[in-house]
LOTIPA-276958 format. One record per residue: residue in one letter; z, y, x of N, C-alpha, C in turn. Coordinates in nm, 3 decimals. Last residue first. Layout:
N
PT, a, Z, Y, X, Z, Y, X, Z, Y, X $
...
END
This chain:
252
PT, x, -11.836, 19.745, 4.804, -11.846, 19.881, 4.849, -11.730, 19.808, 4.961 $
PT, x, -12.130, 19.557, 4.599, -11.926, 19.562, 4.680, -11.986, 19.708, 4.765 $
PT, x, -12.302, 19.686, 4.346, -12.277, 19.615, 4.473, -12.109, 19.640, 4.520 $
PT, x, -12.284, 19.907, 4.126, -12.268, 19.745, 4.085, -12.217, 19.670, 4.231 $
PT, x, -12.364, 20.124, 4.235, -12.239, 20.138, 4.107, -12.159, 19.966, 4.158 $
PT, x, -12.661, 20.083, 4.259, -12.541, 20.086, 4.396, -12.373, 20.099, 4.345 $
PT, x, -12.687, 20.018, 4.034, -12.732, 19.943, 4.117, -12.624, 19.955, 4.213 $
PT, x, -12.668, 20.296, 3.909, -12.620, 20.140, 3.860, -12.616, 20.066, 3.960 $
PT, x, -12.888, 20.390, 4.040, -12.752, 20.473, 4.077, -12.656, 20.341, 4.039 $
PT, x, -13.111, 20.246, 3.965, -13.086, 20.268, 4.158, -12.887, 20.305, 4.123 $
PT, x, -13.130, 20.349, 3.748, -13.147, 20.217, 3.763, -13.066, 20.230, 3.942 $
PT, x, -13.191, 20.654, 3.773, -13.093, 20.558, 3.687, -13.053, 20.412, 3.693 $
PT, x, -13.415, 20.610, 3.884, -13.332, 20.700, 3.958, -13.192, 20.636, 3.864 $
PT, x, -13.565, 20.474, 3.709, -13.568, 20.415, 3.863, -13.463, 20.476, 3.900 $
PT, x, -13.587, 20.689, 3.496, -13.514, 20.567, 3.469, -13.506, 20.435, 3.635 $
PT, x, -13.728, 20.912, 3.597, -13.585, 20.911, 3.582, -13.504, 20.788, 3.549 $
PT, x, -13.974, 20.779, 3.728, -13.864, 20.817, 3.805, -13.744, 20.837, 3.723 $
PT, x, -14.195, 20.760, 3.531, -14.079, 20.675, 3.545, -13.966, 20.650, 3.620 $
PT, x, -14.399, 20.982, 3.706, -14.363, 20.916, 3.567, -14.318, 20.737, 3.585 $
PT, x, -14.273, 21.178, 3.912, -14.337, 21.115, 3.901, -14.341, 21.012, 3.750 $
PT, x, -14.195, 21.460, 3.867, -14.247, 21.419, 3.963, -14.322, 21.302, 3.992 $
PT, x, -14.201, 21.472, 3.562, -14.285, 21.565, 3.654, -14.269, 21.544, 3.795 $
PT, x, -13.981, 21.289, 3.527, -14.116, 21.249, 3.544, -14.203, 21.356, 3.586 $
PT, x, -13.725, 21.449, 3.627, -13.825, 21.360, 3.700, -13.897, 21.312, 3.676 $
PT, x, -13.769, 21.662, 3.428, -13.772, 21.699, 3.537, -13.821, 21.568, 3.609 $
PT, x, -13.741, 21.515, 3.192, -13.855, 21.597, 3.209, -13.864, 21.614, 3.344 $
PT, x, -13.500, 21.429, 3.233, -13.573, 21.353, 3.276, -13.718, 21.374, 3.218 $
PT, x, -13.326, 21.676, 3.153, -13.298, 21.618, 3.319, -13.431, 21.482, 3.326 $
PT, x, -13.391, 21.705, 2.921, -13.422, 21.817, 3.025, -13.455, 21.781, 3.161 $
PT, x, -13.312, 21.486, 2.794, -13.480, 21.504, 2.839, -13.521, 21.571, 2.906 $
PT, x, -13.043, 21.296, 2.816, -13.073, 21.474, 2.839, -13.250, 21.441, 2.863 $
PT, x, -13.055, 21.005, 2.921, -13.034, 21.108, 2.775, -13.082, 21.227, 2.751 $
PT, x, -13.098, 21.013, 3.160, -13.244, 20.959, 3.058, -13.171, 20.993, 2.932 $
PT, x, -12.900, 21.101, 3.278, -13.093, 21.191, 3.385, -13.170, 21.084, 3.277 $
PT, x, -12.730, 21.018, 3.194, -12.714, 21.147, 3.175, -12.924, 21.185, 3.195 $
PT, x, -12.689, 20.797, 3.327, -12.733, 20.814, 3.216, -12.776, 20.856, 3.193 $
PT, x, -12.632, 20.933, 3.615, -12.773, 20.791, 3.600, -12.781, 20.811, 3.475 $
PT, x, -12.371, 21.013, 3.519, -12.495, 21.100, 3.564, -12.597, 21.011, 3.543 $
PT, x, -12.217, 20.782, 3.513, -12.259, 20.883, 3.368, -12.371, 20.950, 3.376 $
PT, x, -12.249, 20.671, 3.774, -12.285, 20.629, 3.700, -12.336, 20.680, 3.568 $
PT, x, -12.065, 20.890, 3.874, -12.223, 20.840, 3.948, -12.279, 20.793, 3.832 $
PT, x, -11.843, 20.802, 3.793, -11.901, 20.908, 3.783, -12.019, 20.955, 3.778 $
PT, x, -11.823, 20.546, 3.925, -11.837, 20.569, 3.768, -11.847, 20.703, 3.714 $
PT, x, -11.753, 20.640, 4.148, -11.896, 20.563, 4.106, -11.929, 20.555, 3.979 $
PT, x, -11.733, 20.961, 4.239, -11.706, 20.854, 4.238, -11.769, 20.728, 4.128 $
PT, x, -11.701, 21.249, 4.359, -11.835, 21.189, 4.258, -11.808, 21.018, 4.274 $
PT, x, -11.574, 21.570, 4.406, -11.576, 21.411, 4.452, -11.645, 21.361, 4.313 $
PT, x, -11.839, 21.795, 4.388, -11.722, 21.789, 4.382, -11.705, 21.612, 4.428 $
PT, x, -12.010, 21.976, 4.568, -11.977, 22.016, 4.420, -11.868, 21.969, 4.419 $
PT, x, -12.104, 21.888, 4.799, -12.137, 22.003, 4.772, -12.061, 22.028, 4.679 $
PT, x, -12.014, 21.606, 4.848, -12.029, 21.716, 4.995, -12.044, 21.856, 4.898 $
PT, x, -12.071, 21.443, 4.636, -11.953, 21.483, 4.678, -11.915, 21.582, 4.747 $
PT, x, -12.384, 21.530, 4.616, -12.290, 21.539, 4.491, -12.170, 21.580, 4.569 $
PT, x, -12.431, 21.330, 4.864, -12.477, 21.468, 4.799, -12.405, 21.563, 4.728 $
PT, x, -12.342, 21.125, 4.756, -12.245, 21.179, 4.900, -12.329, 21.304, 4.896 $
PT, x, -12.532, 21.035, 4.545, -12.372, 21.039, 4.527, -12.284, 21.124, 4.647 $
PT, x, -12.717, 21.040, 4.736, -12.725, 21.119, 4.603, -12.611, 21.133, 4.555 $
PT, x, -12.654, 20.864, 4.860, -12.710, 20.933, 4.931, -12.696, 21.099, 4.802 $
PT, x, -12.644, 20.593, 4.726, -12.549, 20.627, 4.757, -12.577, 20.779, 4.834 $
PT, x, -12.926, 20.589, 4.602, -12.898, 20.632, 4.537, -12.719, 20.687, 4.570 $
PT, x, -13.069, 20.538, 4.867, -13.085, 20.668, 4.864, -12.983, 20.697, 4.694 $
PT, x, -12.959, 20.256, 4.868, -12.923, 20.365, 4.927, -12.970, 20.489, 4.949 $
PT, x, -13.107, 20.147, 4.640, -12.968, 20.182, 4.653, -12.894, 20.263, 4.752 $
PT, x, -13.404, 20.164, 4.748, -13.367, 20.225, 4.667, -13.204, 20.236, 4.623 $
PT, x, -13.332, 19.968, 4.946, -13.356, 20.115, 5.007, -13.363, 20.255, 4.884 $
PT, x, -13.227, 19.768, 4.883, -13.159, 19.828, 4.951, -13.187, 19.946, 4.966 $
PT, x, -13.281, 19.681, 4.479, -13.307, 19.687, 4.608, -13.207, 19.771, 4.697 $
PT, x, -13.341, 19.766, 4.232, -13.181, 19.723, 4.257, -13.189, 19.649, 4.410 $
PT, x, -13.580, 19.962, 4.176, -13.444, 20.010, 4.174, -13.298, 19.896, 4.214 $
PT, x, -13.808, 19.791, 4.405, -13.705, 19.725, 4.282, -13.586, 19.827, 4.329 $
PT, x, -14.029, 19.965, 4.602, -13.974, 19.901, 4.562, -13.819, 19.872, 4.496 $
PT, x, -14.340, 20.027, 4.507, -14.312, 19.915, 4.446, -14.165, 19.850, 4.478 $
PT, x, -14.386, 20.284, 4.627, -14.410, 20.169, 4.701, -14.412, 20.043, 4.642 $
PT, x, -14.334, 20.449, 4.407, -14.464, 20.490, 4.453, -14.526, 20.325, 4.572 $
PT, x, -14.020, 20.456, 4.419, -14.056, 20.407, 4.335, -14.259, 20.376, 4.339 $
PT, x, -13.999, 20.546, 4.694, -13.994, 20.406, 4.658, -14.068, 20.336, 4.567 $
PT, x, -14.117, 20.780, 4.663, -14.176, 20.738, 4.747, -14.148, 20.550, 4.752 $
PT, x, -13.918, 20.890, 4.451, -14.042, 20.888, 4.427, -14.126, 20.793, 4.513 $
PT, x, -13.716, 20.917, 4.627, -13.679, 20.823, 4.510, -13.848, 20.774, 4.479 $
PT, x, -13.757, 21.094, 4.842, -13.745, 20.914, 4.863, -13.745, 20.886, 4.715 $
PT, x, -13.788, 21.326, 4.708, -13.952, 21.273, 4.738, -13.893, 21.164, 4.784 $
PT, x, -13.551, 21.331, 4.606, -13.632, 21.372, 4.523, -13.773, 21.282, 4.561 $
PT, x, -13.434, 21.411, 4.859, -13.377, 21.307, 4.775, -13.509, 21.267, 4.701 $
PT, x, -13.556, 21.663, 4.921, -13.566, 21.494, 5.015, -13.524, 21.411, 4.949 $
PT, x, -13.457, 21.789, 4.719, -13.607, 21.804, 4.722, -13.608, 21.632, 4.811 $
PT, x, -13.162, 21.795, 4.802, -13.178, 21.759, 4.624, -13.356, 21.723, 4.668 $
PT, x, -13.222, 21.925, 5.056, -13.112, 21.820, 5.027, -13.160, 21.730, 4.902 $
PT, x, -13.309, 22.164, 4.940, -13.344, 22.121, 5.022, -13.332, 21.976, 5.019 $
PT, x, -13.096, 22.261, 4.802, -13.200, 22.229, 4.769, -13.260, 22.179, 4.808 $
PT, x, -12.883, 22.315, 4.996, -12.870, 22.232, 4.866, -12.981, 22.195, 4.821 $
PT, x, -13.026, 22.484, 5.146, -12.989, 22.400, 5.196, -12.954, 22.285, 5.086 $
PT, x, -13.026, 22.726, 4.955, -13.155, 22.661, 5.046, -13.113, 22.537, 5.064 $
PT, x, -12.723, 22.778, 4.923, -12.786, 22.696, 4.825, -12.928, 22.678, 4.871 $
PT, x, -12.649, 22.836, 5.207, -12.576, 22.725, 5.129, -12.680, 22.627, 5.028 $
PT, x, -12.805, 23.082, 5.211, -12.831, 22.948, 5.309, -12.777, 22.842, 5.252 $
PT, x, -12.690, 23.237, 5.000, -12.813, 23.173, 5.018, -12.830, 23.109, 5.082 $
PT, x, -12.364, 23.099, 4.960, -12.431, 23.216, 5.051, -12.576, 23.134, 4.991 $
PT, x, -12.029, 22.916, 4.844, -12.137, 22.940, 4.914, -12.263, 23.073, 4.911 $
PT, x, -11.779, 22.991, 4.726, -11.778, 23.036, 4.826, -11.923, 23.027, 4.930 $
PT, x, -11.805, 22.859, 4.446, -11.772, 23.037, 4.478, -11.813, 23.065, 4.590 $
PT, x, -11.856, 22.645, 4.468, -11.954, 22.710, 4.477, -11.965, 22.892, 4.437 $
PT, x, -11.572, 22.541, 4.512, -11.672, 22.546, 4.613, -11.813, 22.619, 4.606 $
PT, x, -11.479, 22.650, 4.259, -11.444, 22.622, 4.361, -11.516, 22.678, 4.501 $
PT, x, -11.676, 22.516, 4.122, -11.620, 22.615, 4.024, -11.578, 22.683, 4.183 $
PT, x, -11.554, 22.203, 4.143, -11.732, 22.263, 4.198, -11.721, 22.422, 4.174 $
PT, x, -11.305, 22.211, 4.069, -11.348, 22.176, 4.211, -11.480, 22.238, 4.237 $
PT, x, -11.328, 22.233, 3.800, -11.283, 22.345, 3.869, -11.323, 22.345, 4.033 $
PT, x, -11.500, 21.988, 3.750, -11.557, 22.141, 3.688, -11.507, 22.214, 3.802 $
PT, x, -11.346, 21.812, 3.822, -11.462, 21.825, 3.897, -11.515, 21.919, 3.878 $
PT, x, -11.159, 21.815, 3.615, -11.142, 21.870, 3.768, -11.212, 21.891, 3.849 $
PT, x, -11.258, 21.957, 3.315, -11.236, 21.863, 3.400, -11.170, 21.921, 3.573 $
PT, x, -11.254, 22.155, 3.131, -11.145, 22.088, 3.138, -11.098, 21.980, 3.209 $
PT, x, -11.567, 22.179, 3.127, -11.450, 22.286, 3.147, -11.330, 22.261, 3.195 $
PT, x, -11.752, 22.032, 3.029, -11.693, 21.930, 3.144, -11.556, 22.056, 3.186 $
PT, x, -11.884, 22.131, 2.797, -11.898, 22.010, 2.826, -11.752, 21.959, 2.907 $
PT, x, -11.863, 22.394, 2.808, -11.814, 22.377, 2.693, -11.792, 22.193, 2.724 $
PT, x, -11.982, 22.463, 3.040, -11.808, 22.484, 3.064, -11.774, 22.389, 2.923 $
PT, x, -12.251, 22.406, 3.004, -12.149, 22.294, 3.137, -11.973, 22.310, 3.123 $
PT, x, -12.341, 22.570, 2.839, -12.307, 22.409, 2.818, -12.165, 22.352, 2.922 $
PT, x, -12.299, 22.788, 3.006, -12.163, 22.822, 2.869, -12.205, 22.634, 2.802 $
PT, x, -12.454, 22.761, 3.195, -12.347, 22.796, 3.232, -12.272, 22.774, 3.070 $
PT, x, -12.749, 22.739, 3.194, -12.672, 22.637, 3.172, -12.520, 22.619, 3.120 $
PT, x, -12.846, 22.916, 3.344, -12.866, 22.899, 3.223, -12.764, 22.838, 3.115 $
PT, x, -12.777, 22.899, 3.610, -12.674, 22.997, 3.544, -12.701, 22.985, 3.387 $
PT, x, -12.951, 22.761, 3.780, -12.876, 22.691, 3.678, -12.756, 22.725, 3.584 $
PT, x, -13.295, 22.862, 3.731, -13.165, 22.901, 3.732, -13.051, 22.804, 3.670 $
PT, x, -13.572, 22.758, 3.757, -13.479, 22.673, 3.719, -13.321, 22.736, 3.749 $
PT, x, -13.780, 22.964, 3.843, -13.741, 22.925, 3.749, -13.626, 22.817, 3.676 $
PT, x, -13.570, 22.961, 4.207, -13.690, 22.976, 4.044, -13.685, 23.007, 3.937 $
PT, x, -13.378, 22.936, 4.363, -13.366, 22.847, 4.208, -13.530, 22.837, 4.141 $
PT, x, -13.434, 23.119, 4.539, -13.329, 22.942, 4.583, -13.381, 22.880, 4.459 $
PT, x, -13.515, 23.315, 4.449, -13.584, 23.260, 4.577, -13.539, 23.136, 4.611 $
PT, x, -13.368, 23.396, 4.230, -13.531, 23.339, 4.197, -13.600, 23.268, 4.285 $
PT, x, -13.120, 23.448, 4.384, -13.113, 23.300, 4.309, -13.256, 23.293, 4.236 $
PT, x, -13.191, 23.671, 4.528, -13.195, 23.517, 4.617, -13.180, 23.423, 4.456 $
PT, x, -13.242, 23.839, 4.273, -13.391, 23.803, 4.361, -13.344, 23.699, 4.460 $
PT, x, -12.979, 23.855, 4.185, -13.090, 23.798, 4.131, -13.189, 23.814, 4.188 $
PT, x, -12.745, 23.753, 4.452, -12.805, 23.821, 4.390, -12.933, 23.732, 4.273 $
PT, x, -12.500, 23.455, 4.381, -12.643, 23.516, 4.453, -12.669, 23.642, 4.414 $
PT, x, -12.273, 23.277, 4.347, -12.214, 23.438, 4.391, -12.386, 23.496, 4.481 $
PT, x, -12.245, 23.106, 4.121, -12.333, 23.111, 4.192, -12.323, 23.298, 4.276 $
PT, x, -12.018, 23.022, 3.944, -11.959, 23.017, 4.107, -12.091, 23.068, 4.153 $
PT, x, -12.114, 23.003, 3.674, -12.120, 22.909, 3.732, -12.064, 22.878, 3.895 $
PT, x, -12.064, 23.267, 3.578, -11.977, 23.206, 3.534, -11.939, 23.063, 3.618 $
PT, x, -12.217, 23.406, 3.733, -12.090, 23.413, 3.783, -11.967, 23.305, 3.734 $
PT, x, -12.453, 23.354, 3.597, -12.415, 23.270, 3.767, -12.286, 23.289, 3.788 $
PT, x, -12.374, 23.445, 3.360, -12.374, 23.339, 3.373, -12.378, 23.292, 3.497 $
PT, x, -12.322, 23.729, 3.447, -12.245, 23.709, 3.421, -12.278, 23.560, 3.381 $
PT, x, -12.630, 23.732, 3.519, -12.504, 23.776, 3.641, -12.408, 23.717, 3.546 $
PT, x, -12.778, 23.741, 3.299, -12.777, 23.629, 3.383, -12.692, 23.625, 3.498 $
PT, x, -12.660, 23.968, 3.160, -12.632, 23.832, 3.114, -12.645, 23.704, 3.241 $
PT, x, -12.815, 24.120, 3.304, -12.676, 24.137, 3.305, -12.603, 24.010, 3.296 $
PT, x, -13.076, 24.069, 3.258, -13.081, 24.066, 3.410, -12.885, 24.031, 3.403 $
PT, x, -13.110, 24.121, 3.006, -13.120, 23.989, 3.049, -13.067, 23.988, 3.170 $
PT, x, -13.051, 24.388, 2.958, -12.949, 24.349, 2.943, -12.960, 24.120, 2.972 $
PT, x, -13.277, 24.458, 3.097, -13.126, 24.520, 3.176, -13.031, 24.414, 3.090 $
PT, x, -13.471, 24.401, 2.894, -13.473, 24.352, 3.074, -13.341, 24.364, 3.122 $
PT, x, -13.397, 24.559, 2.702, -13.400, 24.412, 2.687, -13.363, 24.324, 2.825 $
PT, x, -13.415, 24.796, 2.813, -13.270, 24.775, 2.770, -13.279, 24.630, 2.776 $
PT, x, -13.697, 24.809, 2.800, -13.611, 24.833, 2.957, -13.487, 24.795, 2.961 $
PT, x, -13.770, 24.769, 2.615, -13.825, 24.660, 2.638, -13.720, 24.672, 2.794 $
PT, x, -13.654, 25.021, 2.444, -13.620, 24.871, 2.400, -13.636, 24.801, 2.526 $
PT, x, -13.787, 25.219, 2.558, -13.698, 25.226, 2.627, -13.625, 25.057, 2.616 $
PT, x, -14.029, 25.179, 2.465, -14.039, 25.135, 2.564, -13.906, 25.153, 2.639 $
PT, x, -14.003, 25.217, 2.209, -14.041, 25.065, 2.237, -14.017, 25.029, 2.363 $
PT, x, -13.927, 25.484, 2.197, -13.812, 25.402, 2.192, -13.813, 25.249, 2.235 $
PT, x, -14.193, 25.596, 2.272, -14.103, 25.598, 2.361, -13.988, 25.527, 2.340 $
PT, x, -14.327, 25.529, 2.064, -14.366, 25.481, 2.196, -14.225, 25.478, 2.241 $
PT, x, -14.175, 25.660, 1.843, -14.205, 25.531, 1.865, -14.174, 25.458, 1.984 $
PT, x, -14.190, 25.937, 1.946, -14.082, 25.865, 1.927, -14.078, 25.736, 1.939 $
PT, x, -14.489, 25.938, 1.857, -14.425, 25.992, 2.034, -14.330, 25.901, 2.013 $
PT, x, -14.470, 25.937, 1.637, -14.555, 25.816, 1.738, -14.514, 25.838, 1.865 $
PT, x, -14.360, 26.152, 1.548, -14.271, 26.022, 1.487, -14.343, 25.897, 1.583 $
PT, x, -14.507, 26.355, 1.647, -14.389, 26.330, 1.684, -14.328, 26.223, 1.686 $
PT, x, -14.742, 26.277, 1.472, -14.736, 26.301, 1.622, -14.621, 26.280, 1.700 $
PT, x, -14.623, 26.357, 1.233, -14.627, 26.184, 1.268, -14.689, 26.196, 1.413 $
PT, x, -14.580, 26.641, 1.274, -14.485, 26.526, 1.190, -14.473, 26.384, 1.262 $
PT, x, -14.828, 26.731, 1.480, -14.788, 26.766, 1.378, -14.669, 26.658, 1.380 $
PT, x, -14.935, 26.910, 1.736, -14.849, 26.830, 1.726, -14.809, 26.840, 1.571 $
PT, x, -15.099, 27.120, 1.825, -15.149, 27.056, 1.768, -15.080, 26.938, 1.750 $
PT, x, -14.899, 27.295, 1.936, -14.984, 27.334, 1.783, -14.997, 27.229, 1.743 $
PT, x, -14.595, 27.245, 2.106, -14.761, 27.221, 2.067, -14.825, 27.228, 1.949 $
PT, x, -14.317, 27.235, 2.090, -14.402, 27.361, 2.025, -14.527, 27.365, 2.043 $
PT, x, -14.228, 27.045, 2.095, -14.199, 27.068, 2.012, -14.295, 27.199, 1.985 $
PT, x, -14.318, 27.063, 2.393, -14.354, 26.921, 2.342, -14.354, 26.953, 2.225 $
PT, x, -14.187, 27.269, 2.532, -14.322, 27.263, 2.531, -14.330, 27.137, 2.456 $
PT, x, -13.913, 27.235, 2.472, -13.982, 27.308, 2.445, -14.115, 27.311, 2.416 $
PT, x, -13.864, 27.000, 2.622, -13.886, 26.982, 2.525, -13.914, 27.061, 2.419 $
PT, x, -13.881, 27.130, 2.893, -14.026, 26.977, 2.824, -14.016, 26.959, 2.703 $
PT, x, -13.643, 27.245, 2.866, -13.777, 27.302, 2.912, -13.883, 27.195, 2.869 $
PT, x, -13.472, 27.024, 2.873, -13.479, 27.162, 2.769, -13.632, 27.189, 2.779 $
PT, x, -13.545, 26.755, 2.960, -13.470, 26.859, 2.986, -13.498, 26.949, 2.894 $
PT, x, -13.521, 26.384, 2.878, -13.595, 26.501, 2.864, -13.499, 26.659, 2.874 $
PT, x, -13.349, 26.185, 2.775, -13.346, 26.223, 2.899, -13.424, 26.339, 2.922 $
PT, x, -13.302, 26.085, 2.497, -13.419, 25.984, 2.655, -13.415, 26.107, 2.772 $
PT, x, -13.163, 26.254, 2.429, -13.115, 26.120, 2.445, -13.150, 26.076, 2.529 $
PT, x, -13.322, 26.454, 2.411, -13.254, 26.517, 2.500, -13.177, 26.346, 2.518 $
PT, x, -13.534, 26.404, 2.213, -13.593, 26.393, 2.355, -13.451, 26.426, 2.427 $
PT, x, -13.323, 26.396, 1.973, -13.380, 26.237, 2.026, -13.462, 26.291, 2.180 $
PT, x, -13.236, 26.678, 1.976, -13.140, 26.576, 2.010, -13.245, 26.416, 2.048 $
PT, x, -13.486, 26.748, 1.885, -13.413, 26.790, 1.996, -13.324, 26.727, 2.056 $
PT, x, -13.526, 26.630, 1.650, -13.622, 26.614, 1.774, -13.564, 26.633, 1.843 $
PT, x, -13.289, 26.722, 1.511, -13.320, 26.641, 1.514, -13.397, 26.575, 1.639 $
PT, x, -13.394, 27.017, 1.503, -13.282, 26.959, 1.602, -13.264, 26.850, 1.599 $
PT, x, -13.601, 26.982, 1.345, -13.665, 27.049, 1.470, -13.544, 27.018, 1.583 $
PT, x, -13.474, 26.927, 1.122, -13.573, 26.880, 1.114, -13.570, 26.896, 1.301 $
PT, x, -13.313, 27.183, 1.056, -13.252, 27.104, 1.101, -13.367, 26.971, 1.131 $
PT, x, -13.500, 27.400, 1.049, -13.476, 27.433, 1.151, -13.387, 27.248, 1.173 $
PT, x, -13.589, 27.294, 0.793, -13.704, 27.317, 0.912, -13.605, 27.245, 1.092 $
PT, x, -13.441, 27.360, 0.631, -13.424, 27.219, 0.663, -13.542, 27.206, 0.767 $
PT, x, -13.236, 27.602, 0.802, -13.257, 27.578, 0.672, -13.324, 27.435, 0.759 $
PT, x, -12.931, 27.816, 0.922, -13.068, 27.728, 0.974, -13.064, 27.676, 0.809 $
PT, x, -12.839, 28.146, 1.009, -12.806, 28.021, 0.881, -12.944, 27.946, 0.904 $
PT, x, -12.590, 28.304, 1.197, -12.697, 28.226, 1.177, -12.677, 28.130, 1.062 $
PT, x, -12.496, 28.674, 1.080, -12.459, 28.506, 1.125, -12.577, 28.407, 1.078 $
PT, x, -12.483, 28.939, 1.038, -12.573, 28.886, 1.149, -12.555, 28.706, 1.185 $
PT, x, -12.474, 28.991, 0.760, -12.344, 29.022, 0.934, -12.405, 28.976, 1.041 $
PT, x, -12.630, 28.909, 0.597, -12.652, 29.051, 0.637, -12.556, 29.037, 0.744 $
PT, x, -12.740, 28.581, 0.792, -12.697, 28.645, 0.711, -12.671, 28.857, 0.692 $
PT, x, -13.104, 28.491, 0.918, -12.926, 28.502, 0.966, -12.899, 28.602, 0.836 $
PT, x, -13.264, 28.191, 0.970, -13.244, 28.356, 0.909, -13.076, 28.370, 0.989 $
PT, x, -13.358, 28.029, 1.177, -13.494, 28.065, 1.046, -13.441, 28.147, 1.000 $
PT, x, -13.245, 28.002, 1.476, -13.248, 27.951, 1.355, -13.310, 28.051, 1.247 $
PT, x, -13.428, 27.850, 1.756, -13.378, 27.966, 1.668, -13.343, 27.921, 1.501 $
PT, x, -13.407, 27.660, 1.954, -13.402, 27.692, 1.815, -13.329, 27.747, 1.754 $
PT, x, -13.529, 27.781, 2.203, -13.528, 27.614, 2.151, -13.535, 27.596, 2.025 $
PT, x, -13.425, 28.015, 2.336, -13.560, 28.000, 2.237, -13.627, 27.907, 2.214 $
PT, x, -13.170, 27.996, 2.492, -13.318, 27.989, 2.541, -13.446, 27.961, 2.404 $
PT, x, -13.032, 28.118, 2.233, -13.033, 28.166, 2.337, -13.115, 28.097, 2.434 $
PT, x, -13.012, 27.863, 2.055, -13.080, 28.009, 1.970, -13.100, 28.091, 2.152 $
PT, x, -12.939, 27.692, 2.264, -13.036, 27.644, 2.231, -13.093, 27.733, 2.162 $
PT, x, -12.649, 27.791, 2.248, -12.724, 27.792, 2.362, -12.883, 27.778, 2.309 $
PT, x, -12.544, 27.776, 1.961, -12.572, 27.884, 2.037, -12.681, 27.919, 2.165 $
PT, x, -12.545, 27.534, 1.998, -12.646, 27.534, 1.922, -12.664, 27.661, 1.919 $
PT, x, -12.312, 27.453, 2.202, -12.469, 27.388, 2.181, -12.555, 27.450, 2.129 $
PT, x, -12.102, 27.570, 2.067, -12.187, 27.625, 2.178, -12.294, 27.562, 2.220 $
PT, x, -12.069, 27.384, 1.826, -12.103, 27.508, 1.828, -12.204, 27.556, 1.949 $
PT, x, -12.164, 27.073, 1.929, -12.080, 27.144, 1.918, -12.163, 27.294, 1.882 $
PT, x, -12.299, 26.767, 1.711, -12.324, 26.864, 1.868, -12.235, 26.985, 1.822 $
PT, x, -12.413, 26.627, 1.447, -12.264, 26.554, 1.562, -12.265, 26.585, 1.733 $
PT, x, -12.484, 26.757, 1.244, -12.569, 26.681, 1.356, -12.481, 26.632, 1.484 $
PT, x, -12.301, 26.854, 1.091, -12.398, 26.771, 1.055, -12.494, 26.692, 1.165 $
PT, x, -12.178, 27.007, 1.261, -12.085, 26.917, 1.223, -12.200, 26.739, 1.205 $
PT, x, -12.342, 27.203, 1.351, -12.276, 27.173, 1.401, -12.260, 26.960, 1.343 $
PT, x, -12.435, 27.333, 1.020, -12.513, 27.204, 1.097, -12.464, 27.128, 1.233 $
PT, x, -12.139, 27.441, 0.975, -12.204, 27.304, 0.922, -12.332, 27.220, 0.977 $
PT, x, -12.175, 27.634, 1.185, -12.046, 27.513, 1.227, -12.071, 27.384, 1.123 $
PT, x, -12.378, 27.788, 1.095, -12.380, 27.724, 1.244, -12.268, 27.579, 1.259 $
PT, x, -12.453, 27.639, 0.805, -12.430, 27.769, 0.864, -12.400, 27.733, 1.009 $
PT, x, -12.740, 27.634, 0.616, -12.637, 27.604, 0.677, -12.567, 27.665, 0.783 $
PT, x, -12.967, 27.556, 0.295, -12.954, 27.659, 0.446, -12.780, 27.591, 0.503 $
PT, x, -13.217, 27.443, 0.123, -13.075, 27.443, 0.155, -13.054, 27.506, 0.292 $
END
């Protein structure tokens, strides 16, 4: 089957003067021309623009793709492995770009206004942008949502160091009680659990006791949240729960 400049045009979704240009640096010529002299490509030639168009996608200039298409020893499936490679590897770059995107548009969702190398250097592995489409679907409609929503528009990497920081000291008293033997409904374990609450308030949002309180649940329902404290220590999340009750319970 043969074709004529404006049908393979059409057929391969590139303009006339494209395919002029490309007979004019000796890319591809087309295989005959009629007695008036008009080009007629056959299924070689459309085969060969094909290629042309996939190295000119990834970026490849005329000239490389000259020499690539016109190696002897390049046959069919030479090509079709070239292609391969190269699409796997454009995949794995698109995959990355489009994780990296996603995770901007979840810190953003969350107020976390970091780049992504400070929020690996504040967060880690524990980004809490993960989170972002639970927490709205959960608490969206609250005030404490918009309040923290809020405030954590406006903090900086030092902000969130410092949060952490904050959350880590918490973290090693709870442990250090619980490590001493002493009783979540004790003083020193109740007051690191009011400590945790004025934590909460200072950074995110007002956290009031029965607020306080859901959370204490929350850190032995969710396994996420009480994976986390037995990896510090095993039985911290229910001490840390116990403590928050505790100080819930006393006169204020």
């Amino acid at each position: 089957m043969e074709y004529s400049v404006g049908q393979l045009a059409r057929l391969a979704g590139v303009s006339v003067r494209t395919l002029h240009h490309y007979d004019e640096v000796k890319l591809l010529v087309p295989g005959g021309r009629t007695g008036g002299g008009y080009r007629r490509y056959n299924e070689q030639d459309l085969e060969r623009l094909q290629r042309i168009l996939f190295y000119r996608e990834l970026g490849f200039p005329l000239e490389e793709i000259a020499t690539i298409l016109d190696d002897p020893d390049a046959d069919a499936m030479t090509h079709l492995h070239r292609q391969h490679g190269l699409l796997s590897a454009r995949l794995h770059r698109l995959v990355a770009m489009i994780t990296a995107v996603e995770r901007e548009m979840e810190a953003r969702q969350m107020g976390i206004s970091l780049t992504p190398e400070e929020r690996f250097e504040v967060f880690g592995e524990h980004d809490p942008g993960q989170y972002a489409d639970e927490v709205r679907e959960r608490w969206g409609e609250t005030d404490a949502y918009r309040t923290s929503q809020q405030r954590t528009a406006r903090y900086g990497k030092q902000d969130w160091l410092q949060i952490r920081a904050e959350a880590a000291e918490l973290d090693r008293g709870f442990a250090a009680a619980l490590g001493a033997g002493a009783p979540a409904g004790g003083g020193q374990a109740m007051d690191l659990a009011e400590q945790h609450r004025q934590h909460i308030s200072r950074w995110f949002y007002d956290c009031p006791y029965e607020i306080h309180r859901g959370l204490g649940d929350m850190y032995l329902a969710d396994p996420r949240f009480t994976q986390r404290y037995e990896q510090i220590a095993p039985g911290l999340a229910q001490y840390v729960r116990d403590a928050i009750h505790a100080n819930a319970d006393r006169p204020h």
